[in-house]
C-alpha positions as a Markdown table, in Angstrom:
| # | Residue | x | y | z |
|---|---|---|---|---|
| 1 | Unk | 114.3 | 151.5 | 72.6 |
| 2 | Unk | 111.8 | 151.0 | 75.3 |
| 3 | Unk | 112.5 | 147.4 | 75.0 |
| 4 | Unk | 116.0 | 148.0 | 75.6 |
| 5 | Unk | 115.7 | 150.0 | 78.1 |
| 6 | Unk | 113.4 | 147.6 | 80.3 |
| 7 | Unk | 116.1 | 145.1 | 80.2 |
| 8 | Unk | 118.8 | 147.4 | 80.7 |
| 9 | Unk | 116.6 | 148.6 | 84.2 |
| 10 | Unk | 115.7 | 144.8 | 85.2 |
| 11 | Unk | 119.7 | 144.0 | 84.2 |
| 12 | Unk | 120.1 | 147.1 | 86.6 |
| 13 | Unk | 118.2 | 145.5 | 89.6 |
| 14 | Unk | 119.3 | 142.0 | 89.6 |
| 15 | Unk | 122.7 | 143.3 | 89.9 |
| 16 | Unk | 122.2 | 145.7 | 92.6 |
| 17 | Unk | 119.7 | 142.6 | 94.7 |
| 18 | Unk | 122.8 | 140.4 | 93.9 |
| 19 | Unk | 125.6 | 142.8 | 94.9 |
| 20 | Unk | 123.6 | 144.7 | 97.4 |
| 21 | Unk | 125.6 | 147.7 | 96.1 |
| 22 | Unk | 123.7 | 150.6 | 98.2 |
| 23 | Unk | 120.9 | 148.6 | 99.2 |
| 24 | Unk | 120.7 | 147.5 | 102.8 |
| 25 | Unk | 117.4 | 145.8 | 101.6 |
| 26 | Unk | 118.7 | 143.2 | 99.0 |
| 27 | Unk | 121.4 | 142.2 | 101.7 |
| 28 | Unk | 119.0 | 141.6 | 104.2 |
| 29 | Unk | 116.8 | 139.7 | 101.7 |
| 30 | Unk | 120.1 | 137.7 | 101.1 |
| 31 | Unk | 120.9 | 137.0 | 104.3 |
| 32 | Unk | 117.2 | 135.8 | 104.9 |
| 33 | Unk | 117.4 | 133.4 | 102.1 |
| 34 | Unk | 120.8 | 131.6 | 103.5 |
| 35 | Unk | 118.9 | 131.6 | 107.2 |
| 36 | Unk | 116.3 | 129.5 | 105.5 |
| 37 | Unk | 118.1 | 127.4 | 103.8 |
| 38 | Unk | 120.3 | 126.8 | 106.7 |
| 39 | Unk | 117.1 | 125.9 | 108.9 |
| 40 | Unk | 116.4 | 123.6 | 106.0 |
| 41 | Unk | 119.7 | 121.7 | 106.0 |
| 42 | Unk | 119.6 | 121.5 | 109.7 |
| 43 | Unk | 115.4 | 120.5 | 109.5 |
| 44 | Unk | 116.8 | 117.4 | 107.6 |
| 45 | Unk | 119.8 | 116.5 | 109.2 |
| 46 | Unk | 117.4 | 116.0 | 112.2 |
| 47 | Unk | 115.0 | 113.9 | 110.1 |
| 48 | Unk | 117.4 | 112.1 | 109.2 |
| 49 | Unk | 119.1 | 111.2 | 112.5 |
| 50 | Unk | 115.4 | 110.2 | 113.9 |
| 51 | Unk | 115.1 | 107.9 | 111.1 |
| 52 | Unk | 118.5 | 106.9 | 111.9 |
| 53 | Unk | 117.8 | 106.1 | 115.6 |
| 54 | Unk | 114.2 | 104.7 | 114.6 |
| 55 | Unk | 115.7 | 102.0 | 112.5 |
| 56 | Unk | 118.5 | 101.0 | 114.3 |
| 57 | Unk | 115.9 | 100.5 | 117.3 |
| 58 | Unk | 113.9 | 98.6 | 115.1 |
| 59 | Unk | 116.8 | 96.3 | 114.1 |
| 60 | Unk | 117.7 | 95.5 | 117.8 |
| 61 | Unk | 114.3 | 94.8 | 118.9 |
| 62 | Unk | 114.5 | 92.3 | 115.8 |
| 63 | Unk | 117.7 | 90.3 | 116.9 |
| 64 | Unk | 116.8 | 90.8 | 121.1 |
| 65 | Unk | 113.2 | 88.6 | 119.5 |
| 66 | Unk | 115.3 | 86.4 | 117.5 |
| 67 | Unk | 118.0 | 85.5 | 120.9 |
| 68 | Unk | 114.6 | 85.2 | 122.8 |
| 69 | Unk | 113.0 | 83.3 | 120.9 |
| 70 | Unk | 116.0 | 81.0 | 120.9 |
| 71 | Unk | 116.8 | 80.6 | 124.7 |
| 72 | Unk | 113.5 | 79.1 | 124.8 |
| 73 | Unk | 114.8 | 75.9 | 123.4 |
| 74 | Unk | 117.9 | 75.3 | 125.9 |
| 75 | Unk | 120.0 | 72.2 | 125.3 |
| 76 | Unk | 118.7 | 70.2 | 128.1 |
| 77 | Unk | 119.3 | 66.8 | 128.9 |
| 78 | Unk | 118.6 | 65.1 | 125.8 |
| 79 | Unk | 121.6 | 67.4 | 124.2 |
| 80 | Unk | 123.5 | 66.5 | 127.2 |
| 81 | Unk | 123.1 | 62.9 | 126.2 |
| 82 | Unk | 124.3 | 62.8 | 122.7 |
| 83 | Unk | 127.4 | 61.7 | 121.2 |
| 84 | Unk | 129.7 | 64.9 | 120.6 |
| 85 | Unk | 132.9 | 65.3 | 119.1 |
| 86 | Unk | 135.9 | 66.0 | 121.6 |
| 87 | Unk | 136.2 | 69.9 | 119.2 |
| 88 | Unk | 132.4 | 70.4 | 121.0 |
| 89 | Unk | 132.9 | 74.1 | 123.3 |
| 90 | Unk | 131.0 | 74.1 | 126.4 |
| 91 | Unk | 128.1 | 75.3 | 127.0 |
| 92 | Unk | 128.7 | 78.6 | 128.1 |
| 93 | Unk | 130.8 | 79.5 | 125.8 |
| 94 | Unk | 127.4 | 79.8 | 123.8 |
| 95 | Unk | 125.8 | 82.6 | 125.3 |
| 96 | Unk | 129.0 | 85.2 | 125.3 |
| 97 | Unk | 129.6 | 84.5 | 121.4 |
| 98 | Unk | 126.0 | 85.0 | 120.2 |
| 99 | Unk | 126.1 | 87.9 | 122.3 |
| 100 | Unk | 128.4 | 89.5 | 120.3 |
| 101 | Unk | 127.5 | 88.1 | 117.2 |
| 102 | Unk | 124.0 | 89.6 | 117.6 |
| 103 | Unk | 125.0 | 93.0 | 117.9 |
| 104 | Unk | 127.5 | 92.9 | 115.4 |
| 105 | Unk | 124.1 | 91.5 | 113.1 |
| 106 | Unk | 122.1 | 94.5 | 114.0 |
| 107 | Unk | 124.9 | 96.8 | 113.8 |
| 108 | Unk | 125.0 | 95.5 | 109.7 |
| 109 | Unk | 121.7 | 95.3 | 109.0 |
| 110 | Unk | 121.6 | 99.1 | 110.8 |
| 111 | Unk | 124.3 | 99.9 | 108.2 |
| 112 | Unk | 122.7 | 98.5 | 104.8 |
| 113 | Unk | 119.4 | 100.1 | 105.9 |
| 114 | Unk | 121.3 | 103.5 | 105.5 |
| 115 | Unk | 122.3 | 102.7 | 102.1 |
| 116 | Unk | 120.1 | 104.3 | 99.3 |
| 117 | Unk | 117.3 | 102.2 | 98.3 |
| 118 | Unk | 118.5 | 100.6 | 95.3 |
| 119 | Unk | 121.5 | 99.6 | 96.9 |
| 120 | Unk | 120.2 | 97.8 | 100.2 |
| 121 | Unk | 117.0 | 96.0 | 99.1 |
| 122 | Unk | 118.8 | 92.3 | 98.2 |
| 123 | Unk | 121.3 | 92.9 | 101.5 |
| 124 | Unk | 118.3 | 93.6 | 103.7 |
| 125 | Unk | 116.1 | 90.4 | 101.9 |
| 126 | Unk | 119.3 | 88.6 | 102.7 |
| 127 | Unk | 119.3 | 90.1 | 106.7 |
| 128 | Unk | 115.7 | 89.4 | 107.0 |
| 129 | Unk | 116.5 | 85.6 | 105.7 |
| 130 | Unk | 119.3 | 85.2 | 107.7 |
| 131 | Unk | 117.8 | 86.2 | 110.9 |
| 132 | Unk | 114.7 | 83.9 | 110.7 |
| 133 | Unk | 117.0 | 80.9 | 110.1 |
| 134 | Unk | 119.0 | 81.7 | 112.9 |
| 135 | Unk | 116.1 | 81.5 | 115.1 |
| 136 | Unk | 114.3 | 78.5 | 113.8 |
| 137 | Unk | 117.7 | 76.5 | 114.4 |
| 138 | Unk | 117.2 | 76.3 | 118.3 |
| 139 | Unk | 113.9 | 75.3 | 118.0 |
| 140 | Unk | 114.7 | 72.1 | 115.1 |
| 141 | Unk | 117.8 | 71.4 | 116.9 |
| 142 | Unk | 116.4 | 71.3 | 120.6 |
| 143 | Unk | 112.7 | 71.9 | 120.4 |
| 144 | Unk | 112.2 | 69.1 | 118.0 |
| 145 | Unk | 115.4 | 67.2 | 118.9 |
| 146 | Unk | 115.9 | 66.6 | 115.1 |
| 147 | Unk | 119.6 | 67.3 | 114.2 |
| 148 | Unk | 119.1 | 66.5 | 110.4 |
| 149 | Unk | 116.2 | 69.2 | 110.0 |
| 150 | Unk | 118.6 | 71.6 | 112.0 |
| 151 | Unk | 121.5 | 71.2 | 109.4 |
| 152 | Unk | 119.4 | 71.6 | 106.5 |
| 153 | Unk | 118.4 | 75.1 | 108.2 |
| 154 | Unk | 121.9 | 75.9 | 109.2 |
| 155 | Unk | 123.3 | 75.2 | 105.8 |
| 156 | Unk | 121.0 | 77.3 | 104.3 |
| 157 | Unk | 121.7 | 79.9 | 107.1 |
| 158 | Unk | 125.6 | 79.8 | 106.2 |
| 159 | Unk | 124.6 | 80.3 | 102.2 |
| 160 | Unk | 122.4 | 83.4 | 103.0 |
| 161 | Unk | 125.6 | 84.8 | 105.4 |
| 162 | Unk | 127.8 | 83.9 | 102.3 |
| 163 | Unk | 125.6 | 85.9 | 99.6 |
| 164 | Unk | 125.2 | 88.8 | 102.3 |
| 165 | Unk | 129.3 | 89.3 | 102.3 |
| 166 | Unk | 129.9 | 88.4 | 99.1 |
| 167 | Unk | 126.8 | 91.5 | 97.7 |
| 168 | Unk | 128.0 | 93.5 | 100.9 |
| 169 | Unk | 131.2 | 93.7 | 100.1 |
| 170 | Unk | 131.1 | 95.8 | 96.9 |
| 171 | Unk | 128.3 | 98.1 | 98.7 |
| 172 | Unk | 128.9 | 98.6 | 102.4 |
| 173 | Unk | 132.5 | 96.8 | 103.4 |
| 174 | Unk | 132.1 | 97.9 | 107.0 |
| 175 | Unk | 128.4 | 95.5 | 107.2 |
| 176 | Unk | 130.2 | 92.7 | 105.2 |
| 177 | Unk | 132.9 | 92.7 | 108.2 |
| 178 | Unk | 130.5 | 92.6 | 110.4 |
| 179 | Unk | 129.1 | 88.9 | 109.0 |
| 180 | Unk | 132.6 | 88.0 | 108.8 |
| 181 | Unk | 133.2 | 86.7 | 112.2 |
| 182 | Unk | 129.1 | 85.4 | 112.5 |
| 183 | Unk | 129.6 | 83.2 | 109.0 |
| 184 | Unk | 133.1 | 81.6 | 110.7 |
| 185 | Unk | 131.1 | 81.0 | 114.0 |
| 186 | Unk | 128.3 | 79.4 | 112.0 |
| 187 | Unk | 130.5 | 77.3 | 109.9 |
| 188 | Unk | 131.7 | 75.9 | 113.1 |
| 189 | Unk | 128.6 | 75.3 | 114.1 |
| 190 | Unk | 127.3 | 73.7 | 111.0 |
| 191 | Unk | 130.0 | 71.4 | 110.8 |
| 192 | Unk | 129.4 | 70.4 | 114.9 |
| 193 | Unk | 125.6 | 69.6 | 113.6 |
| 194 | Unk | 126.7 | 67.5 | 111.3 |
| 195 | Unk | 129.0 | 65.8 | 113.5 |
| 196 | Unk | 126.6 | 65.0 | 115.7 |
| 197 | Unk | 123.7 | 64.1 | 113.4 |
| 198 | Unk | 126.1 | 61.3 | 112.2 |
| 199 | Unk | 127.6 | 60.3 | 115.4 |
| 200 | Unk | 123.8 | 59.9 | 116.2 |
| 201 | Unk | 121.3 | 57.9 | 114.2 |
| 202 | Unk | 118.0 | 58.4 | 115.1 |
């Protein structure tokens, strides 16, 4: 009986705390308990966000180093001298494409570092691979004036674009879109470096 009637008071209690039935108290406790959690969401949200902003800053100090590093290695004379197809854009068409095409890079990369973890680490391995490619081209094209190393490192560039669409697609669509336009532009580009490695024995 005493058993019974322990349960029957805690039964009792927990109804009144849940109800708040005649107890200012157990609503205010309530109400306490839903500010703190709310806190908490917002406490993460914020987190969150800086993490957010922290990467994609991160990102675009990545690709600003990679365009730097390639307008060290302009095209110069000696690229002014080779035998080009008559397709070839001029030269400053260059420098307004990449333009874009660099953000659009960071803006993917930005989007399959907000994936979870097991979701982004081959897409991101794939970014990474991408972007130091990129920036070794300038310097085998027109720091070592060697048009056959360049199109080994700009085939290899397009594959990496390819695989980043073709995982990207099936995990963030919006980041494979974004490599759409930069995998066309490099195809371009890869089949004016071979173009002009053949249209130039060295």
């Amino acid at each position: 009986m005493a058993k019974q009637a322990t349960l029957t008071s805690r039964s009792a209690v927990k109804a009144v705390l849940e109800t708040g039935i005649g107890d200012p108290i157990a609503r205010r406790v309530r109400n306490a308990r839903a500010a703190i959690g709310a806190n908490e969401r917002i406490e993460s949200d914020v987190t969150f966000m800086k993490q957010d902003i922290s990467s994609l800053v991160v990102l675009l100090l990545a690709v600003f180093m990679t365009a730097f590093i390639g307008s060290w290695f302009a095209p110069g004379a000696w690229y002014a001298a080779l035998n080009k197809p008559n397709w070839t854009p001029p030269n400053w068409l260059f420098a307004p494409v990449w333009s874009i095409l660099y953000i659009a890079i960071a803006g993917a990369g930005w989007l399959v570092w907000r994936e979870p973890t097991a979701r982004r680490s081959e897409l991101l391995t794939l970014w990474g691979a991408q972007l130091v490619l990129n920036g070794a081209w300038s310097w085998l094209f027109f720091g070592l004036q060697a048009p056959a190393l360049a199109l080994l490192d700009i085939v290899a560039l397009l594959c990496a674009i390819i695989a980043f669409v073709a995982i990207g697609i099936t995990r963030n669509r919006v980041a494979a879109w974004l490599f759409l336009p930069y995998g066309l532009w490099v195809g371009f580009a890869t089949a004016l470096n071979f173009s002009i490695w053949r249209m130039n024995p060295l």
